[in-house]
N, C-alpha and C positions, 0 to 999 in steps of 0.2 A: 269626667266632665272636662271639656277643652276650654281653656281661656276666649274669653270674647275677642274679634278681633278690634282692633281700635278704632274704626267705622261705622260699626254694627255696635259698639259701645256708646261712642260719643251719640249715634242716632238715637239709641233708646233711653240717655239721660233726654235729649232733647224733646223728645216726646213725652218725658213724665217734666220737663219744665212746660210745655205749651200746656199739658194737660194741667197741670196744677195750675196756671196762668188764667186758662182759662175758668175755671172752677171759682176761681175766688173773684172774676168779673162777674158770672155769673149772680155769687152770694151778694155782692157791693149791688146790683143792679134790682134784684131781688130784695132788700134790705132798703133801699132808698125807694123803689117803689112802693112799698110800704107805709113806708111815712107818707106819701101822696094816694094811699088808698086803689095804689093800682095794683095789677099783676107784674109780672116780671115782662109777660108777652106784651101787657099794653102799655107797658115802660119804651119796652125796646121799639114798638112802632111809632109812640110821640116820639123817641129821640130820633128816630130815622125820616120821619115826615118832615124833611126841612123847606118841603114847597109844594105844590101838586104834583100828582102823582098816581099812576095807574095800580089798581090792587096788586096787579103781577109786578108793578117797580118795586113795590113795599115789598112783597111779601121776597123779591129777591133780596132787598135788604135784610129783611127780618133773617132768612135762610130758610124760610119754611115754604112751604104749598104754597098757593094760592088759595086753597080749600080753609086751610089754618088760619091763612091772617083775616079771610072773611069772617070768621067767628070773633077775633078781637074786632076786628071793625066796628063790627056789628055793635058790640060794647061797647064802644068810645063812641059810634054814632050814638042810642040810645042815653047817653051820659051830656050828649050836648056839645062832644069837645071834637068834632069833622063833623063834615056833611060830605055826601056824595051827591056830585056834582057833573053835566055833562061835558063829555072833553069838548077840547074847541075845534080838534080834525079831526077827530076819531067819532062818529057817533054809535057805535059799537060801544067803545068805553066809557066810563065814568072815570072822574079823577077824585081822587081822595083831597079835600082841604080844610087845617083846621080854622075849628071859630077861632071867637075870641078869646072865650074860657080857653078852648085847646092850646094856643098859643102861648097863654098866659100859664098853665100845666107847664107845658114845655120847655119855658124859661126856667121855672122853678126845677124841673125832674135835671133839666141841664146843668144846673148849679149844685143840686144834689148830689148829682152822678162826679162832677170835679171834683166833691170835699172826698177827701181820702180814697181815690183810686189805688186802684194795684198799681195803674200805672206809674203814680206820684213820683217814683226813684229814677223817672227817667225825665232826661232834658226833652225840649221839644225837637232837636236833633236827632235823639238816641231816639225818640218814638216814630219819627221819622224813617228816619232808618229801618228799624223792626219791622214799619210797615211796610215798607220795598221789600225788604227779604221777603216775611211772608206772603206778600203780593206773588214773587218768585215762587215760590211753596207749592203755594194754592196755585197755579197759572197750569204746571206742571199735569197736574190731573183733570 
């Protein structure tokens, strides 16, 4: 077996720190969802719906289909907390916006999601930063 070269080292701890990084945002997101009675999926689309918004905006936030978030939507409409609503230049599309309850969800899933992040260990600087790099990351592919 040949020694790692120093690149192809330091790349594969770096991918088992995103990966664990990631994991444990997931569990935090998944875990405060919870306590608000939701799923992890209609966690992460209250936290992403910060105004209106086209199914395909969301579900690029969420990172899923379009097929996918229409099934949480679905949920969260049927729960009272968005409506879908006609765009105002688009009328092909609908826009996603929350009620009142929804908003009020989202205030609380926001202040949930704050207490005790993964990300806590880092200034608003350092998370700053992280996210330029990974912007770079991700840009790449």
């Amino acid at each position: 077996m040949t020694p790692e070269e120093p690149q192809t080292l330091a790349e594969r701890q770096l991918c088992g720190l995103v990966n664990d990084l990631s994991r444990r945002i997931s569990d935090h997101v998944r875990e405060r969802a919870a306590r608000l009675g939701l799923t992890a999926p209609q966690a992460t689309a209250l936290r992403e719906l910060s105004g209106p918004m086209t199914m395909r905006e969301l579900a690029g936030r969420m990172g899923c289909e379009p097929s996918n978030a229409t099934f949480v939507i679905d949920k969260l409409e049927c729960q009272g907390l968005l409506e879908r609503r006609p765009h105002p230049t688009d009328r092909r599309a609908k826009q996603l916006v929350l009620s009142t309850e929804g908003t009020a969800l989202r205030e609380r899933l926001l202040g949930l999601l704050a207490e005790g992040s993964p990300l806590r260990g880092l200034s608003p600087v350092e998370q700053e930063t992280l996210r330029g790099l990974l912007d770079r990351a991700v840009a790449d592919h």
